[in-house]
N, C-alpha and C positions, 0 to 999 in steps of 0.2 A: 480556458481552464481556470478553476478555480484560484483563490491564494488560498495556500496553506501554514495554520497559523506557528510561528516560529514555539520553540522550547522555552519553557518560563521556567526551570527547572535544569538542574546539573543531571547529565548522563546517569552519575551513581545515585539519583534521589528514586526514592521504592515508588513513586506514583507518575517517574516520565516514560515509562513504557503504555500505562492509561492514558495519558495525555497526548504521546504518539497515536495507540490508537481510536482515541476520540477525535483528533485533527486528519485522519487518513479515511476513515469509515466513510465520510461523507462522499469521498473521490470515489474509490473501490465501489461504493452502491452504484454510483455513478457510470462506470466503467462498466459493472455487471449488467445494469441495465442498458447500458449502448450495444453491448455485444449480444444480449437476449434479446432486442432489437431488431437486429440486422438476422437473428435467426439463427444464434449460437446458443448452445444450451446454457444454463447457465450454471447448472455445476461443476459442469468443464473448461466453462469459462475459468470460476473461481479456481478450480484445479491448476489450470494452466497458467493463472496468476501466481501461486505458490509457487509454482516449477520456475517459473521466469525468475521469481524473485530471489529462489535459495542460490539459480544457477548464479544470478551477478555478482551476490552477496559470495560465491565461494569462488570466484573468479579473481578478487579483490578490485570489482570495478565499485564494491560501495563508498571508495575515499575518494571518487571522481566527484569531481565539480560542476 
């Protein structure tokens, strides 16, 4: 898997949530295309990424390590 490149940028700066998603985009096309691959749609794929991600994020597993 790729490295993902760290935050150059504090939390509250107006341009690290661009910079998140300019360091993330590359994995996710990645990801979309492995599972449009194997013969997953790929808008459901991306759907089902959303879903995965708000569930962890409301779970409070995004302070894991």
């Amino acid at each position: 898997m790729e490295k993902i490149a760290a935050p150059t940028r504090p939390k509250n700066d107006f341009n690290y949530e661009t910079d998140c998603r300019a360091a993330l985009a590359p994995l996710v096309d990645g990801l979309l295309d492995m599972a449009e691959q194997a013969g997953w749609d790929r808008r459901k794929a991306a759907y089902t990424l959303m879903f995965l991600s708000a569930q962890r994020v409301g779970t409070g597993q995004e302070e894991r390590k």
